[in-house]
C-alpha positions in Angstrom: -106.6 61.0 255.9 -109.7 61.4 253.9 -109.2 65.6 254.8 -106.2 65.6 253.0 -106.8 63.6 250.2 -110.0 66.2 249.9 -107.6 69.0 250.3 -105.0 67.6 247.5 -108.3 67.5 245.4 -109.3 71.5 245.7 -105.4 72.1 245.1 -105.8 70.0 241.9 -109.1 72.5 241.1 -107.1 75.5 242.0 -103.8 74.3 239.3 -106.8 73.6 236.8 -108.6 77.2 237.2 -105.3 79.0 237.6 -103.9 77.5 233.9 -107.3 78.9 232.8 -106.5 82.4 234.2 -103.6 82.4 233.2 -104.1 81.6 229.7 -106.1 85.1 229.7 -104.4 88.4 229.0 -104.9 90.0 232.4 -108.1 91.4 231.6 -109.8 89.6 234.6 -112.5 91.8 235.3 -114.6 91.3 232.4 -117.3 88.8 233.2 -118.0 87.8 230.1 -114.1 86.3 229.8 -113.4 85.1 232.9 -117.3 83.8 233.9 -116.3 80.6 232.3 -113.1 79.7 234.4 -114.8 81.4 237.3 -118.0 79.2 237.1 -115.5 75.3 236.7 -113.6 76.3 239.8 -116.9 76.6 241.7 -118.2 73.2 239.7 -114.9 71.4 240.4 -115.6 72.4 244.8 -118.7 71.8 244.8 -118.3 68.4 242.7 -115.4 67.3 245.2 -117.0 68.4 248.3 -119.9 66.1 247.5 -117.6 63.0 246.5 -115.9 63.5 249.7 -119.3 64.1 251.6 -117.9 67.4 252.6 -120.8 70.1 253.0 -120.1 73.1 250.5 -119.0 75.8 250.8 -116.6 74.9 253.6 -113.2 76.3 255.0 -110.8 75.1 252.2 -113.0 75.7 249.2 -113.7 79.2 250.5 -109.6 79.5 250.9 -109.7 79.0 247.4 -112.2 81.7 245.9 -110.6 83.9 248.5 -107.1 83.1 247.1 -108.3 83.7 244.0 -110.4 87.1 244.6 -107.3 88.4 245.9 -105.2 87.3 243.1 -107.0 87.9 240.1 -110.0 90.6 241.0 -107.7 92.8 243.8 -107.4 95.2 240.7 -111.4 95.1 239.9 -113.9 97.8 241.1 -117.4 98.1 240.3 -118.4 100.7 238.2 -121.2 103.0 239.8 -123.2 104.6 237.3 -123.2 108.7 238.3 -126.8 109.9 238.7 -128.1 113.1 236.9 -130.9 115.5 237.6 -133.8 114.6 235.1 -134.4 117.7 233.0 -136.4 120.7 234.2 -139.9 119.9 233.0 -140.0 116.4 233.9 -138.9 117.5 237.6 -141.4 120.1 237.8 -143.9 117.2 236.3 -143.2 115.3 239.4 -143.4 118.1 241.8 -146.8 119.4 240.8 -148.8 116.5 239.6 -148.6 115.5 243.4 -149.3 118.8 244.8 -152.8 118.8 242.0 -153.8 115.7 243.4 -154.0 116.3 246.7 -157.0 118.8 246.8 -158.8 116.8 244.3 -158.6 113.6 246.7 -159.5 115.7 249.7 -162.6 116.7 248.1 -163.4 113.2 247.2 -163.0 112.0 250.5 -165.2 115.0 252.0 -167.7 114.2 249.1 -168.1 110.3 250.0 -168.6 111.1 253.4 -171.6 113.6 253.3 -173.1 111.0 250.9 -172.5 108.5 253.6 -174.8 110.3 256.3 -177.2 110.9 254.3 -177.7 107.3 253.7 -177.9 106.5 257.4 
C-alpha cells in the first residue's frame, strides 16, 4: 500500500514538472530555461522518497527522469567544439623548446655527477 501511495506521489511530481515543460516553447535543450523545472522534479523525488523512507534514486523516480529524457531531450545533442591546429610558430614553439632542453639537461646531469666523485 505504502508503494503505491509513493508511486501516486512521483506521478503527482511528474504532472507538476510536465505543466512546467510544457509551459516552455519547445526550446528544451537550453539549460539555462529548462534548469529550473529540471532541478524541482529532482527536489520533488528526492523530497518524497525521503517522506516515504524510500532510498533515492530508486526504480520509479529513475522511470521518471528516464521518461522525461526521452520526452523532452530525445531532440538534444551536445555540441563538440571542433579542434584547430594552433598556428605555425606556436607549434614549432612546442616542438623545439623540448628538443633545446634535452641536451642542456643531459649535460647537467653529466655535470652533477663528475662533481659527485670528486667529493667521495
Amino acid at each position: 500500500m505504502m508503494e503505491e501511495n509513493y508511486k501516486e506521489n512521483v506521478q503527482l511530481c511528474w504532472q507538476d514538472y510536465k505543466i512546467q515543460m510544457d509551459s516552455i516553447e519547445k526550446d528544451w535543450c537550453d539549460w539555462a530555461i529548462i534548469s529550473r523545472p529540471y532541478s524541482s522534479l529532482q527536489n520533488c523525488l528526492e523530497q518524497k522518497a525521503e517522506s516515504f523512507g524510500v532510498g533515492f534514486p530508486n526504480p520509479w523516480a529513475e522511470q521518471v527522469i528516464l521518461e522525461t529524457h526521452q520526452i523532452h531531450f530525445a531532440n538534444c545533442s551536445l555540441v563538440q567544439p571542433t579542434f584547430t591546429d594552433p598556428p605555425e610558430d606556436v607549434l614549432l614553439a612546442m616542438i623545439i623548446a623540448p628538443i633545446c632542453l634535452i641536451p642542456f639537461l643531459v649535460t647537467l646531469v653529466v655535470w652533477r655527477s663528475k662533481d659527485g666523485e670528486a667529493q667521495t
